[in-house]
Rosetta silent file (secondary structure, phi, psi, omega in degrees, C-alpha in Angstrom):
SEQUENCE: XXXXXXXXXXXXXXXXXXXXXXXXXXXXXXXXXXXXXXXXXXXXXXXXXXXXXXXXXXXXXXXXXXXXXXXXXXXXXXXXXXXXXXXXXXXXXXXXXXXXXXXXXXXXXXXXXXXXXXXXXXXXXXXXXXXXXXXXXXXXXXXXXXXXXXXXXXXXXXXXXXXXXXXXXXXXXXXXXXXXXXXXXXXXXXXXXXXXXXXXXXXXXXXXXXXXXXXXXXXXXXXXXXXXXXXXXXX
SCORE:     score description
SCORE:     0.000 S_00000001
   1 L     0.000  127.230 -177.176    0.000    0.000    0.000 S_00000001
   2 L   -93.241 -159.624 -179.975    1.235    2.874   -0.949 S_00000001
   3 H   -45.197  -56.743 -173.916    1.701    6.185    1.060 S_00000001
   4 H   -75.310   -3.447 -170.749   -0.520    8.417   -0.187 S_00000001
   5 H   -93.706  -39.268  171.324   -3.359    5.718    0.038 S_00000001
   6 H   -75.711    1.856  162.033   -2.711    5.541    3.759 S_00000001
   7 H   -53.501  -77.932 -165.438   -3.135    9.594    4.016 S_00000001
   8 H   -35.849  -73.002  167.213   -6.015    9.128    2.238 S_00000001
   9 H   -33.935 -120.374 -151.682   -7.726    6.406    4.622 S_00000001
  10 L   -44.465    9.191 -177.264   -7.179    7.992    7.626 S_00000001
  11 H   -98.685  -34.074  168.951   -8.452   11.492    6.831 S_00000001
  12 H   -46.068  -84.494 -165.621  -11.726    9.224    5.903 S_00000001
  13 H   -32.917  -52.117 -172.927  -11.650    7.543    9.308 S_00000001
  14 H   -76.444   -1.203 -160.481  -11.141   11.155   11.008 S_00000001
  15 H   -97.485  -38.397  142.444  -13.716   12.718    8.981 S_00000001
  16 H   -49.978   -7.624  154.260  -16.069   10.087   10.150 S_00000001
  17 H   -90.665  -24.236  168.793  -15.783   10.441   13.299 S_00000001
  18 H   -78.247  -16.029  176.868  -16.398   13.905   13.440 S_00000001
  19 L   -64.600  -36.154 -155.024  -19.585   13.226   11.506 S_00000001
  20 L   -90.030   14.907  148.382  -20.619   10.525   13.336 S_00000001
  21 L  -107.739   71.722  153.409  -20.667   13.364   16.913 S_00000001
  22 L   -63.414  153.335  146.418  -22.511   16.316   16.285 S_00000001
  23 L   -31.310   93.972  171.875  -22.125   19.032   17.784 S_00000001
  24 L   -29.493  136.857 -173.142  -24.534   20.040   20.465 S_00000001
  25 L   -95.242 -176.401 -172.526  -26.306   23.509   19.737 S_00000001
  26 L  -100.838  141.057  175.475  -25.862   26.095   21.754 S_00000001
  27 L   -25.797  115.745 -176.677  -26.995   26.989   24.813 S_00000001
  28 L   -78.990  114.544 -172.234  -29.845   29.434   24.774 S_00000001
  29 L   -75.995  140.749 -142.262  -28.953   32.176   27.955 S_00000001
  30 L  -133.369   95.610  166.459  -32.311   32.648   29.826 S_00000001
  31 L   -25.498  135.898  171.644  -33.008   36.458   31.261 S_00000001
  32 L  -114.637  108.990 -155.890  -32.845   36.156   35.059 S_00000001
  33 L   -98.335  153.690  171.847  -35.704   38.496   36.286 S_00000001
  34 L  -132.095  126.866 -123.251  -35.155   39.777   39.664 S_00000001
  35 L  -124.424  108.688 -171.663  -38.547   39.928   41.491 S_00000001
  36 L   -86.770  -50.679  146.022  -38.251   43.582   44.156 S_00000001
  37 L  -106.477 -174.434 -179.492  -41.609   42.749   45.932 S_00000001
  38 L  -140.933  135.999  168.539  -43.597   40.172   47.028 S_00000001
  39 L   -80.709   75.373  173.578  -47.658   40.484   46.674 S_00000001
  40 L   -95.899   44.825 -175.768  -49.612   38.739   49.453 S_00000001
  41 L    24.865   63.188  169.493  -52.382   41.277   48.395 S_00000001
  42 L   -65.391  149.282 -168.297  -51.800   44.020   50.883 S_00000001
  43 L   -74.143  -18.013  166.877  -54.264   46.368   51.251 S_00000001
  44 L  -140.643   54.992  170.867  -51.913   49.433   49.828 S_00000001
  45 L   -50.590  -73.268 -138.719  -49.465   47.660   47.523 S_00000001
  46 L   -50.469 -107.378 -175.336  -49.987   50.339   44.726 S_00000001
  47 L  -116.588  132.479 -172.166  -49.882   53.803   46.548 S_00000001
  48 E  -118.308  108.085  150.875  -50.006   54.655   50.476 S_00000001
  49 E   -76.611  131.842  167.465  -51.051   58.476   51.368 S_00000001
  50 L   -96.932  146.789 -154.079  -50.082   59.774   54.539 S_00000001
  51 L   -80.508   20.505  164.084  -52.546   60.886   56.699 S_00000001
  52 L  -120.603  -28.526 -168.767  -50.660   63.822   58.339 S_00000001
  53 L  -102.651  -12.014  166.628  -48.598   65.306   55.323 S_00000001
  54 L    90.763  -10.317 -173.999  -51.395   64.124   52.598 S_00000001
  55 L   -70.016  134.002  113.399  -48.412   62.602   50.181 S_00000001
  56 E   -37.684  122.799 -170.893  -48.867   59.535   47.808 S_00000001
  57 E  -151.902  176.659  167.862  -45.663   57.412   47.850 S_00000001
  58 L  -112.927   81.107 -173.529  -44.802   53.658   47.286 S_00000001
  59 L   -64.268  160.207 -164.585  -44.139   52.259   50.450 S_00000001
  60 L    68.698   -3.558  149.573  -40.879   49.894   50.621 S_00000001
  61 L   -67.378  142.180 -174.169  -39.623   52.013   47.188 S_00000001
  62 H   -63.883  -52.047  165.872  -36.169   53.255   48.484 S_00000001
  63 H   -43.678  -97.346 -176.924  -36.777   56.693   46.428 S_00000001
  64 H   -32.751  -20.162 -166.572  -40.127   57.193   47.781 S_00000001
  65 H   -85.028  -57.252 -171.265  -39.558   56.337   51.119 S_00000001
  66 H   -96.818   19.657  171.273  -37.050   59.635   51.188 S_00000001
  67 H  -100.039  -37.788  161.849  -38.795   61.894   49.154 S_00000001
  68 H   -45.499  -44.114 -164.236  -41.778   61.418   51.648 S_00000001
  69 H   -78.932  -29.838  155.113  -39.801   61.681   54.602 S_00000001
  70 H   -41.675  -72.967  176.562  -38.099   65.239   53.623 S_00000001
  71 H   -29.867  -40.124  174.705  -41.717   66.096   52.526 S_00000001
  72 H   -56.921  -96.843 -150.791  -43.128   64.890   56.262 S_00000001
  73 H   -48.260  -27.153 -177.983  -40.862   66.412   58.064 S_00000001
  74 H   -61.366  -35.389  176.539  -40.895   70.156   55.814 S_00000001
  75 H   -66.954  -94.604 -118.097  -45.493   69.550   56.439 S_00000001
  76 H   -94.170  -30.597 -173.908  -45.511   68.436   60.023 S_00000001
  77 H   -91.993  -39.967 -174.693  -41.875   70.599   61.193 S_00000001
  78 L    94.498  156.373 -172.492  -42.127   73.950   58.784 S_00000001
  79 E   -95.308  144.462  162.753  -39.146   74.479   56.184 S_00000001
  80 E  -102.569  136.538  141.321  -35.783   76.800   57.284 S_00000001
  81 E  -107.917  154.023 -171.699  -34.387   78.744   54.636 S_00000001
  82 E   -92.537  171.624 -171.122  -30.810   80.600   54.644 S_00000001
  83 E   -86.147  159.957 -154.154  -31.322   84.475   54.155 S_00000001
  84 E   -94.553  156.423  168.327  -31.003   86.350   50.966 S_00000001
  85 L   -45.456  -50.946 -153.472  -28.314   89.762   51.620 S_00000001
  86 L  -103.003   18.682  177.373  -30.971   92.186   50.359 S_00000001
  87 L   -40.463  170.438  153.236  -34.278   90.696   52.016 S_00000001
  88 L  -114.797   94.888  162.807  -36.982   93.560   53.047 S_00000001
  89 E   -47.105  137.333  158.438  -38.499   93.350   56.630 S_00000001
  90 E  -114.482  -21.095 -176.844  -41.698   94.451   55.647 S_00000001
  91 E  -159.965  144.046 -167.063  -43.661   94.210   58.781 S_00000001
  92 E  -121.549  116.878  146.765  -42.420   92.718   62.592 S_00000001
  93 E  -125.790  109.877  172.412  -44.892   91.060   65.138 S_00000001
  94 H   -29.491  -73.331 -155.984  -43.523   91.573   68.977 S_00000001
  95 H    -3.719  -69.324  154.116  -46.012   88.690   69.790 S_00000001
  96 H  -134.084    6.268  151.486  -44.347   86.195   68.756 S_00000001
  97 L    80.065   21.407 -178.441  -41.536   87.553   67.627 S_00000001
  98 E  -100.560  152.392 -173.619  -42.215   86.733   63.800 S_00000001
  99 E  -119.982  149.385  131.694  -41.430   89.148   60.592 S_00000001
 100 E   -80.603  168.886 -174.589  -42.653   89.185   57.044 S_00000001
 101 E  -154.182  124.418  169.048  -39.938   89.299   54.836 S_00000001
 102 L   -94.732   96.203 -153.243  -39.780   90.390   51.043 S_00000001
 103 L  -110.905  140.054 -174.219  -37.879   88.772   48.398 S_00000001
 104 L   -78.454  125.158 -176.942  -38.141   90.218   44.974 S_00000001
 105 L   -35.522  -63.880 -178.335  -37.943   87.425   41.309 S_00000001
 106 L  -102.950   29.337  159.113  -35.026   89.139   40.675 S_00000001
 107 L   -16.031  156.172 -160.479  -33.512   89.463   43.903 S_00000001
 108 L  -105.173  155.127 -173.458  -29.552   88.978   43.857 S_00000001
 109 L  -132.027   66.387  161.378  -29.379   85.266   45.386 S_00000001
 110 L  -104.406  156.768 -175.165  -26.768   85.599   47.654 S_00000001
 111 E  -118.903  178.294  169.962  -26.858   84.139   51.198 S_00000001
 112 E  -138.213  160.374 -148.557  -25.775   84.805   54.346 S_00000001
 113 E   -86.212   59.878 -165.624  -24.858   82.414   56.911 S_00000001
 114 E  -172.429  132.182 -170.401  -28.262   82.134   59.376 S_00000001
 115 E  -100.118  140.487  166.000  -31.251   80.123   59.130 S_00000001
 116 E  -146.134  152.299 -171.391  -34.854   81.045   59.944 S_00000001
 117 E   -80.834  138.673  154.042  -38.123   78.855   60.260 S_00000001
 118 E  -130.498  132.677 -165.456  -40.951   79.674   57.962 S_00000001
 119 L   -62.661  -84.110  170.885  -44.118   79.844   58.794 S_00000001
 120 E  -114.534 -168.947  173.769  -45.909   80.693   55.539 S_00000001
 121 E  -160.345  161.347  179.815  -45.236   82.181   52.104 S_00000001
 122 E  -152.659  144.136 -176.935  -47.075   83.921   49.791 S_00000001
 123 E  -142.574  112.031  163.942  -46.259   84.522   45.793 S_00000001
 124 L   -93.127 -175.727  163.287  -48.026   87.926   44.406 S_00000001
 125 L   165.513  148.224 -177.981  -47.469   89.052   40.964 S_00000001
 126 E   -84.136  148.461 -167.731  -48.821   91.343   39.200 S_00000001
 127 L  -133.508  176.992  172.479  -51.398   90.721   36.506 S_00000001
 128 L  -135.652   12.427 -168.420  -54.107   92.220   34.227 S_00000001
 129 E  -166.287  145.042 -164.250  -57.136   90.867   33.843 S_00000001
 130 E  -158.656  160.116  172.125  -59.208   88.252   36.499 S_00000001
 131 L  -149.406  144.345  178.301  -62.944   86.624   36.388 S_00000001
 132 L   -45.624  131.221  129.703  -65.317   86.505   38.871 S_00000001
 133 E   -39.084  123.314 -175.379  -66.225   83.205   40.530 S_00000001
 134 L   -83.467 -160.928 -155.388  -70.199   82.227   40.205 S_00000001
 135 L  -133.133    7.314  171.836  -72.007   81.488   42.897 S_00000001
 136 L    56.853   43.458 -163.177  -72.975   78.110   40.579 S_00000001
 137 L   -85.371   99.881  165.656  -76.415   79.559   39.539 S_00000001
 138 L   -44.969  -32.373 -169.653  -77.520   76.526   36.930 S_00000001
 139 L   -77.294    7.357  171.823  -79.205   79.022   34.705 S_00000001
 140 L   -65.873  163.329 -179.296  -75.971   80.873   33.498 S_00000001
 141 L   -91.655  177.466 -159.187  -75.376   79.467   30.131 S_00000001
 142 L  -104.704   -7.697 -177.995  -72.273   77.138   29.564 S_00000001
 143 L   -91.433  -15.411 -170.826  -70.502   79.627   26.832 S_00000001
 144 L  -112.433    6.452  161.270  -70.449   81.923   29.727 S_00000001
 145 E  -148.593  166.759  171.875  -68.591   80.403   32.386 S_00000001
 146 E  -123.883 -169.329 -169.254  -65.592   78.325   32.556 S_00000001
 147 E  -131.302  134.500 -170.426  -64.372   75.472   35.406 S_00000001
 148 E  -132.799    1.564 -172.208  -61.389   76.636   37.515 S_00000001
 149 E   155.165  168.095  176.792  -61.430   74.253   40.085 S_00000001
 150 E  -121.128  152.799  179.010  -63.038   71.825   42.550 S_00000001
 151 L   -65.073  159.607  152.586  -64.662   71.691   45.804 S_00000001
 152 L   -37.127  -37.351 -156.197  -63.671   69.938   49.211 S_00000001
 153 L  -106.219   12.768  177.352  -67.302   67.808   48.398 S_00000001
 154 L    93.551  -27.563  176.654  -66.266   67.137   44.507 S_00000001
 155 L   -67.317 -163.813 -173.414  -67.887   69.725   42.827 S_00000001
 156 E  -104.486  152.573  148.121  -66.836   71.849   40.375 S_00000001
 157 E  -119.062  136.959  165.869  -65.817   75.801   40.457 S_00000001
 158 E  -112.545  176.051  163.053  -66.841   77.911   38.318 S_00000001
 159 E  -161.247  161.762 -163.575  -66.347   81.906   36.773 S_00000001
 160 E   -84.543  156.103 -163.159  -67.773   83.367   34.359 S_00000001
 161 L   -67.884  -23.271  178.649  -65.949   83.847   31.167 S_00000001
 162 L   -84.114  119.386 -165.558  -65.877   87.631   31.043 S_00000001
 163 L   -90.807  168.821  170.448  -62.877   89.145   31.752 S_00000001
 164 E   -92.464  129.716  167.967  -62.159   92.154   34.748 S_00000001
 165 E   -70.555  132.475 -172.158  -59.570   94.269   35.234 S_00000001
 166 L  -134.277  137.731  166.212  -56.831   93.470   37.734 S_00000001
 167 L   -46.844  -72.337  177.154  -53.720   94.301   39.608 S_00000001
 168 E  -118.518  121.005  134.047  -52.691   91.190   41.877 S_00000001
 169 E   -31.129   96.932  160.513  -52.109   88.001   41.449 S_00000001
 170 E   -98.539   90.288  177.632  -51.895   85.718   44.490 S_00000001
 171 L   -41.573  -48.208 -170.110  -50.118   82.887   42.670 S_00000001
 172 E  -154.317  162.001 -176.779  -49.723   80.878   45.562 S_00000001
 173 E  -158.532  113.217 -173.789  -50.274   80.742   49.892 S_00000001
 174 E  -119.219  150.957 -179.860  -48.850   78.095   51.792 S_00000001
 175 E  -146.106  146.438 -173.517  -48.745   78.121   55.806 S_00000001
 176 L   -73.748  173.710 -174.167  -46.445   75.073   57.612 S_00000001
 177 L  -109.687   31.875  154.082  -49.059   73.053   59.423 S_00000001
 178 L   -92.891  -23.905 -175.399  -48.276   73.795   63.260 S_00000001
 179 L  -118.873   45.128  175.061  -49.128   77.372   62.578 S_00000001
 180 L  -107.416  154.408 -153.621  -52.170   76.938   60.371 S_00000001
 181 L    41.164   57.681 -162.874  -55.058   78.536   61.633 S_00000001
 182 L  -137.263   23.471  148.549  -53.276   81.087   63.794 S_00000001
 183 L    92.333    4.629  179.880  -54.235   84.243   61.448 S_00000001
 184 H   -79.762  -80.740 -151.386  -50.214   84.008   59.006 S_00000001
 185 H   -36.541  -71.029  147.271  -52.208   83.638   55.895 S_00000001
 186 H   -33.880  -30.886  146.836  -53.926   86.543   56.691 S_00000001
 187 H   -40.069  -61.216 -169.647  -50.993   88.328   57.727 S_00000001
 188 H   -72.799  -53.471 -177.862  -49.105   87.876   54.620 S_00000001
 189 H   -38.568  -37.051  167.893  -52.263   88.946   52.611 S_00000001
 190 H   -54.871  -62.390  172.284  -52.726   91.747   54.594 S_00000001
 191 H   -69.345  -34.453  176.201  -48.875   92.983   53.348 S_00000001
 192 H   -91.613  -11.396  144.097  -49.397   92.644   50.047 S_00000001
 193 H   -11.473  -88.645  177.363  -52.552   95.015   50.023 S_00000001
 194 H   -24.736  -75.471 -164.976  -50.426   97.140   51.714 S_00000001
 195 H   -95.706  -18.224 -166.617  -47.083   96.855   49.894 S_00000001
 196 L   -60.771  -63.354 -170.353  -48.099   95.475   46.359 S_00000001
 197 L   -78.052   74.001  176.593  -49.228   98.808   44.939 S_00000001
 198 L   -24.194  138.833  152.670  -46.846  102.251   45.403 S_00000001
 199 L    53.855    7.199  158.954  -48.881  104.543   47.325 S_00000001
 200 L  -124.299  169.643  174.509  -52.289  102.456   47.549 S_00000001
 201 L  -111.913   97.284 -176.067  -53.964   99.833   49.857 S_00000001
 202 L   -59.918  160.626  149.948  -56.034   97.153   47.579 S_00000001
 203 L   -78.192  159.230  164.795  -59.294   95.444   48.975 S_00000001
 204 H   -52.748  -35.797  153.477  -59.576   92.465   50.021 S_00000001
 205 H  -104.680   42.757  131.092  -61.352   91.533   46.877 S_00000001
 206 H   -81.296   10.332 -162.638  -59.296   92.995   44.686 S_00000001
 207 L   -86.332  159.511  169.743  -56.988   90.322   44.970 S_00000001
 208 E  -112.082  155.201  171.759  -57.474   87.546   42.226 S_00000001
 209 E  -112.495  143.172  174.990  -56.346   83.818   43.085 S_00000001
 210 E   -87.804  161.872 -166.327  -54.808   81.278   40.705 S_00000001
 211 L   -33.203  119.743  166.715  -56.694   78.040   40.390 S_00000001
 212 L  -111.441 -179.398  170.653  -57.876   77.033   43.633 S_00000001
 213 E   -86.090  173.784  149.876  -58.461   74.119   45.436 S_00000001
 214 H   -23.332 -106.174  163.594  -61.163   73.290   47.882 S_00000001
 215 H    -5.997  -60.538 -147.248  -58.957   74.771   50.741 S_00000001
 216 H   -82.333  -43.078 -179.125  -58.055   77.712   48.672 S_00000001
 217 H   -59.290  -73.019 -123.214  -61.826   78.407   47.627 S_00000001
 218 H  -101.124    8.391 -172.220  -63.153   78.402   51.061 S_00000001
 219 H   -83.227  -51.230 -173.685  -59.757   80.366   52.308 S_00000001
 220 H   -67.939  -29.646 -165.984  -60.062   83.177   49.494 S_00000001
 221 H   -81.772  -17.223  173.951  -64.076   83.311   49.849 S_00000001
 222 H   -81.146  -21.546 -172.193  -63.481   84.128   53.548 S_00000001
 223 H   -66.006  -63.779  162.992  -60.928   86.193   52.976 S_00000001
 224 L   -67.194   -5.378 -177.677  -62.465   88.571   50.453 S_00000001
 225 L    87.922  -24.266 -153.549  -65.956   88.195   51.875 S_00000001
 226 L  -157.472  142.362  171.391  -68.040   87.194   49.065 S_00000001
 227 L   -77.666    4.247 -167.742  -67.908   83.705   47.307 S_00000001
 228 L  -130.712   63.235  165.813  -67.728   85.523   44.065 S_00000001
 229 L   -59.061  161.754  161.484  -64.048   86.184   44.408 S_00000001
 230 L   -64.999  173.111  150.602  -61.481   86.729   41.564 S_00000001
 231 L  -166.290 -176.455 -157.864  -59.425   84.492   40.047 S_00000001
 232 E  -155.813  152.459  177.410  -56.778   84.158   37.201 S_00000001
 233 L  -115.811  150.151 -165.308  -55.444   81.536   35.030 S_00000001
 234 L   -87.017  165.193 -156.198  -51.265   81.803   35.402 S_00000001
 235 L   -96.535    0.000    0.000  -49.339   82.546   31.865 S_00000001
């Protein structure tokens, strides 16, 4: 036999052997899910509000769990801020030993090195036009009012579509909740009457309100007197 015939031969023999083992195919790699809660059908998997600061959170998310508790404690403690250089006392009460204090949009935002608790806040701005709240008299027609908000009991608020001319804006009125219903909202409300407006004092109903809530409706209708307060939609 010669050489090249035993070459020959055994490259058969190897080539049959690889034939006669396939190759396995390959492993398919299988997504490993990683499972964060476990559902025994709790009564507030979803969303939990808390009943002293009013927030919706996801208890046992790590996030939520610390944007509510900053949120808690700012509701149920009051907020500190540090003070701007150029602040304005605008008004002092001996009483208790509380200030308003005015800082201006485009106030220089420098600080200085001292903290103080705040009670409330208030955000005027000035504006130019406001509509009346109705008093939710079915027979107005529906081209002639619009819906600005809702009640404590679910209804709707309305005002009528025609607009008034206006000064102030009360964008917004917040009071921490240990000093709520101790007369600050009124305080601050009080200054910007006083202070909005060089050389005049507004009424109480000229002020207009941006959309309110329930709260805000029955805060502004006391405030102003009449349930057929202003209000404004913000730009």
């Amino acid at each position: 036999m010669q050489r090249s015939e035993v070459k020959q031969k055994s490259i058969k023999n190897n080539n049959a052997k690889t034939h006669s083992c396939p190759a396995s195919p390959p492993r398919k790699r299988v997504k490993q899910s990683e499972q964060m809660f476990l559902d025994f059908g709790q009564k507030n998997f979803d969303t939990y509000t808390c009943p002293e600061c009013q927030m919706p959170y996801s208890r046992g998310t790590v996030e939520d769990e610390a944007i509510h508790a900053k949120y808690h404690k700012a509701v149920v403690r009051g907020i500190t801020y540090t003070s701007y250089k150029h602040e304005m006392m605008l008004q002092q009460f001996p009483e208790d030993n509380s200030r308003i204090m005015m800082l201006a949009y485009n106030q220089s935002n420098q600080f200085e090195k001292r903290k103080k608790k705040v009670e409330g806040c208030v955000i005027a701005e000035p504006i130019t036009r406001a509509y009346k709240v109705s008093r939710g008299d079915n027979e107005i027609k529906r081209d002639e009012k619009m819906q600005v908000g809702t009640s404590n009991d679910g209804s709707a608020i309305f005002c009528f579509t025609k607009p008034i001319g206006a000064v102030c804006g009360i964008n917004r009125v917040w009071v921490s909740k240990p000093y709520r219903r101790k007369g600050v909202a009124t305080k601050l409300l009080d200054i910007v009457r006083e202070k909005f407006v060089y050389g005049c004092i507004l009424r109480p109903n000229d002020l207009a309100f941006s959309q309110p809530t329930g709260d805000g409706q029955a805060f502004a209708a006391k405030y102003t007197g009449t349930i057929e307060f202003l209000v404004y939609a913000e730009d």
